[in-house]
N, C-alpha and C positions, 0 to 999 in steps of 0.2 A: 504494500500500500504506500501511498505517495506521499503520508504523514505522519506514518508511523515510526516507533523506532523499530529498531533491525528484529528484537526478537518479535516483534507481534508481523512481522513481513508476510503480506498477501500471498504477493505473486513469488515469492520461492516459496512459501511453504505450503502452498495447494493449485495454483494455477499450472507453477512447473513441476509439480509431483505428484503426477496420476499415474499411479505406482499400478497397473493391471494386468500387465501384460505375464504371459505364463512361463516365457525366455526370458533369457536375461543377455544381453548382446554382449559381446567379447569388448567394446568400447568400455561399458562399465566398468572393466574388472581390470586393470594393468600385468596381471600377470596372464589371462587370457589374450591379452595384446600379444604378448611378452612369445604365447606358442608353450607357456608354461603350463602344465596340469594341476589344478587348484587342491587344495587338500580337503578333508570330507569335513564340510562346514561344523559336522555336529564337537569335528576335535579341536575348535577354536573356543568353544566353551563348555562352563560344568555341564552336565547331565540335568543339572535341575535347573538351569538357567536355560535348554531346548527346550525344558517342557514346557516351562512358565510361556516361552514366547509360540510356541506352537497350540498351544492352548488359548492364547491370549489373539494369535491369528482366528484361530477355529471359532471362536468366540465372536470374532466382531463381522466373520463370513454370515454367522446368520442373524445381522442388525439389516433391516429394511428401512424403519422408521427409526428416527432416535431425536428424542427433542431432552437440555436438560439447562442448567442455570448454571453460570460461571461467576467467579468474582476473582478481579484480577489487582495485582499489586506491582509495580514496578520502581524497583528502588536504584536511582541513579548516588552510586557511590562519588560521584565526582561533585555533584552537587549538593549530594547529602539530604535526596528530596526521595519521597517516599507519594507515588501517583495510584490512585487506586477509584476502579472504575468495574459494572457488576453488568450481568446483561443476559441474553436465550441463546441458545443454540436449538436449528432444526436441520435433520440430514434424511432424507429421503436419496433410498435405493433408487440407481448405480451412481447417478451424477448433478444431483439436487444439493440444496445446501445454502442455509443462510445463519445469518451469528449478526444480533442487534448488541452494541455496545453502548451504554450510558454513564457516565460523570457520577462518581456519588457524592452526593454533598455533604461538605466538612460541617459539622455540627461543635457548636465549644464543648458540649460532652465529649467528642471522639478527644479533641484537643486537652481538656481537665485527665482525659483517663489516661493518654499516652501518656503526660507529664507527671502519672504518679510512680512512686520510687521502686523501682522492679520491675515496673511497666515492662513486657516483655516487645520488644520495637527496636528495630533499628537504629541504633545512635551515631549522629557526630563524634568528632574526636575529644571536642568539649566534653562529651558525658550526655549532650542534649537528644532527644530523640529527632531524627530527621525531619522535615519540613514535610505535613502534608499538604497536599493538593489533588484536586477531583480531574480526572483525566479526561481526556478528550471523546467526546459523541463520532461513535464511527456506525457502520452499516454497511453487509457484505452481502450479497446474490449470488449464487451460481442457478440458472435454470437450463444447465445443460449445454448450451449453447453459447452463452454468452456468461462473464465475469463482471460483477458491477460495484465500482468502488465507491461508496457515495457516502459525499457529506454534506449529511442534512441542512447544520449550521448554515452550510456557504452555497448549502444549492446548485454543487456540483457532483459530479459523476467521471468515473472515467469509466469505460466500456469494453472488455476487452474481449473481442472475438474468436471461438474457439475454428478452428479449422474441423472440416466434416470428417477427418481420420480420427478425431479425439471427441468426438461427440459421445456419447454413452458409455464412459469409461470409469471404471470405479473412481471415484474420488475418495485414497485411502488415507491422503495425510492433510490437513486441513489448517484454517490459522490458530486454530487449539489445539496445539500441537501433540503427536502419541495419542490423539483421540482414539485411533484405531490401529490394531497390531497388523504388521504386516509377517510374513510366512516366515518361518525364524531363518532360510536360510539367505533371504532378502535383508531379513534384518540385522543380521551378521554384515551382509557383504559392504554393505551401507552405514554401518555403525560399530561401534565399537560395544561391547555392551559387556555389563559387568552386574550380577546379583550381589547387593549392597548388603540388605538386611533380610530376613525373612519372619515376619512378625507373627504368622501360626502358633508356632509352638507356645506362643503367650495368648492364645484366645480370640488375637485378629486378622482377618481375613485378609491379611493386605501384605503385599514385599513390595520393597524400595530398590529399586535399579537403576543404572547409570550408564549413561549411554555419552558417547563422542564421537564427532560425524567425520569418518573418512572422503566423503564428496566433498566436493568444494561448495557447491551450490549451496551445501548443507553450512558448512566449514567459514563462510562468507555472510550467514547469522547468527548462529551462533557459535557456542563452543565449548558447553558441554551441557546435559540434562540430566534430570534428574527425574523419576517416575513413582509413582506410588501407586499400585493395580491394585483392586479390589478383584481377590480369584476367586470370587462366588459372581459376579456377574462381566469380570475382565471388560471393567471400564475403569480410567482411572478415576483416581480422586482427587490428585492433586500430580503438577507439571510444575516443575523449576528449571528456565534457561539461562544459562548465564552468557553474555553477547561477547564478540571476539575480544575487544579490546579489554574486557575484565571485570569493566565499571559499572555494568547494567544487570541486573538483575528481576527477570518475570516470574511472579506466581502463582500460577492458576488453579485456583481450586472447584471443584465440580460438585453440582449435587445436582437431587432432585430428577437421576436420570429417567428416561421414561424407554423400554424401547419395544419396537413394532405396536406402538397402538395408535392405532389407524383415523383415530378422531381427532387426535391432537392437535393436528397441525392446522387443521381446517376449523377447530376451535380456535385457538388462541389467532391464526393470523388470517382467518376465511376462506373463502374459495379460492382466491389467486396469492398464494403466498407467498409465490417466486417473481411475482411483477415488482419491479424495484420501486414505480409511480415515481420516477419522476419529469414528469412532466413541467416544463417552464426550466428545468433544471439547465446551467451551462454542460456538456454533455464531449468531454473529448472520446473519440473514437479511438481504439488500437488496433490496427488489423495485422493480421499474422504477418505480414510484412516487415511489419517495424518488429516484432517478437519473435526472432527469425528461431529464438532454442524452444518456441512451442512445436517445432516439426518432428523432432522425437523425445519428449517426455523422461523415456526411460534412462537415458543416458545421462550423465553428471553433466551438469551445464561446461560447456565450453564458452563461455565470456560473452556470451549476447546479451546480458542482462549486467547490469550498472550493481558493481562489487560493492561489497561495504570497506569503507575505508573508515571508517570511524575508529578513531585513536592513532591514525597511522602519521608519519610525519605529512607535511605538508606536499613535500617534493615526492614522495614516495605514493600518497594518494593521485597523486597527477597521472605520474607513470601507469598506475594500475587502471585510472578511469581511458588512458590514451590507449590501453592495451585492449579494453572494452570495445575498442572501435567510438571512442566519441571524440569529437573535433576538439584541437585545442581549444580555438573560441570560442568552446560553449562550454570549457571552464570556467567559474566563477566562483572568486575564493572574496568575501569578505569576512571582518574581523570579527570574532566572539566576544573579544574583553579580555579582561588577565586572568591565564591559566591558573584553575582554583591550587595547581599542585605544581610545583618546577618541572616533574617530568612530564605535563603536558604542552608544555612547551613549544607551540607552533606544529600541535597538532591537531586533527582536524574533531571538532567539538561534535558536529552534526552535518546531517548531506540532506539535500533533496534534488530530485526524487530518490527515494527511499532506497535502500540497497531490495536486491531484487527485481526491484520495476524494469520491465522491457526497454533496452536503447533505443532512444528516438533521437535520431541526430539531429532534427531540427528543434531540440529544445535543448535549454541551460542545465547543466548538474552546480547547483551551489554549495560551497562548502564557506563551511562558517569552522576560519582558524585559530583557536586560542593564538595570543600576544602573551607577551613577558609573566612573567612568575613577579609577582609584587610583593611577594609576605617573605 
């Protein structure tokens, strides 16, 4: 998305990863480049970490309908700001899918409770609990055909066109992210993954796992997760990413899941639940054209889509946006202010459009640079 930060990113973490196909192409995988013979996925991890994930696939193979509630937290360690924002999800089998995001409003109770002593909360280096603030109004569509990034607030939209080879294609990774398991030996090849905890033996239904993205696509939001499956209904409960450069941190937590019932959706959102409405709205068009890594999906992105460079130096985010294929001159670097910390130092604070969003050479990538260390 084109205003998001990198971990909540649209367009890499579900427009470019419609994960369905039953092969897995020798590009994917560098030692099937290589002419090398892969080793038998199952001996890359425990015995109880294939199960978890093949059970945690098998699981989310027979979800149709799934509508549930999220509430999400993002704490920017550079800032020392803690953003938190709550909102629906609805996914309708093969390739449906919408997620309303809303602001939750700071109340001086939430403010009185965090500031009492033990308060369990994110703190400055003061000792103070981080800054909060009610995060931004977003709103997502997929009706199969088309991806619709819209913001209500501003009464825009961006649109982006799915090509008729990828029309009716499972939609398995979404912008809440490890919604759904993919086949354990996809999610080996793709990830790194690592059985944390196992909290059974203590009476709850739930194991903590850890996951770090071998793709780049992946690699380029963030960089590393964190999972907590509920293995009586292998959905999770709770997702933690933390973003490349170190300082960002998303927490998503889940309830209230509903799945396959069939009234839900047309309850709560009516008969047209995938029509984005908007109407009157300013409205940019993507078509596969400008999106040239929607042509195969499966494959790890090869640099069509605008990297994340957030935290990187200055000079170094140039090179990588020039390697993207986008023009010098629509580089655009103004200043952030003074770097909250010496070692950010003339690096790059924030980018738009969003890391993820599809190259379009006729438009600006801006980068906003921290200036001098003052403290």
């Amino acid at each position: 998305m084109y205003r998001l930060s990198p971990t909540k990113s649209l367009y890499c973490l579900l427009t470019l990863a419609l994960i369905s196909s039953p092969t897995v192409s020798a590009q994917q995988n560098p030692a099937a480049q290589n002419g090398i013979a892969q080793n038998d996925p199952r001996q890359q991890v425990s015995p109880e970490l294939w199960e978890l994930l093949d059970a945690w696939a098998k699981g989310s193979s027979q979800i149709r309908l799934l509508h549930g509630r999220h509430e999400r937290h993002v704490y920017d360690t550079a800032f020392e700001v803690e953003k938190i924002s709550s909102g629906e999800f609805w996914y309708e089998s093969p390739d449906k899918g919408r997620i309303d995001v809303k602001p939750i409003d700071i109340s001086p109770k939430m403010i009185a409770d965090r500031n009492q002593p033990g308060a369990k909360v994110e703190r400055k280096k003061d000792g103070q609990p981080f800054e909060l603030k009610a995060d931004s109004h977003e709103r997502w569509i997929c009706d199969g055909q088309r991806i619709y990034d819209i913001n209500d607030p501003q009464k825009t939209a961006k649109v982006l066109d799915l090509p008729p080879t990828l029309r009716g294609q499972n939609i398995m990774n979404s912008p809440l992210p490890f919604l759904f398991g993919l086949p354990p030996e996809k999610s080996i090849q793709r990830f790194k993954m690592t059985l944390v905890e196992d909290y059974r033996p203590r009476g709850y239904n739930v194991v903590k796992m850890h996951a770090e993205p071998k793709w780049r696509q992946d690699a380029e939001n963030w960089s590393e997760a964190q999972i907590f499956l509920d293995t009586e209904t292998f959905l999770p409960t709770a997702v933690k990413l933390v973003d490349p450069a170190g300082t960002k941190r998303t927490v998503y937590k889940f309830e209230d899941m509903k799945v396959n019932n069939r009234g839900i959706i047309s309850t709560v959102l009516g008969k047209t639940p995938w029509d984005p409405k908007i109407d009157g709205y300013q409205i940019h068009v993507i078509q596969p054209a400008e999106d040239q890594q929607i042509a195969d999906v499966n494959k790890p992105s090869q640099g069509q889509t605008i990297p994340n460079v957030l935290g990187q130096p200055h000079d170094v985010a140039t090179q990588m946006l020039l390697s993207a294929g986008i023009p010098r001159e629509n580089i655009s670097k103004q200043n952030a202010g003074p770097a909250p910390k010496d070692d950010l130092t003339y690096r790059v604070r924030e980018q738009n459009p969003k890391p993820g969003s599809p190259v379009n050479r006729s438009e600006k990538v801006v980068l906003l640079i921290f200036d001098k260390y003052n403290g």
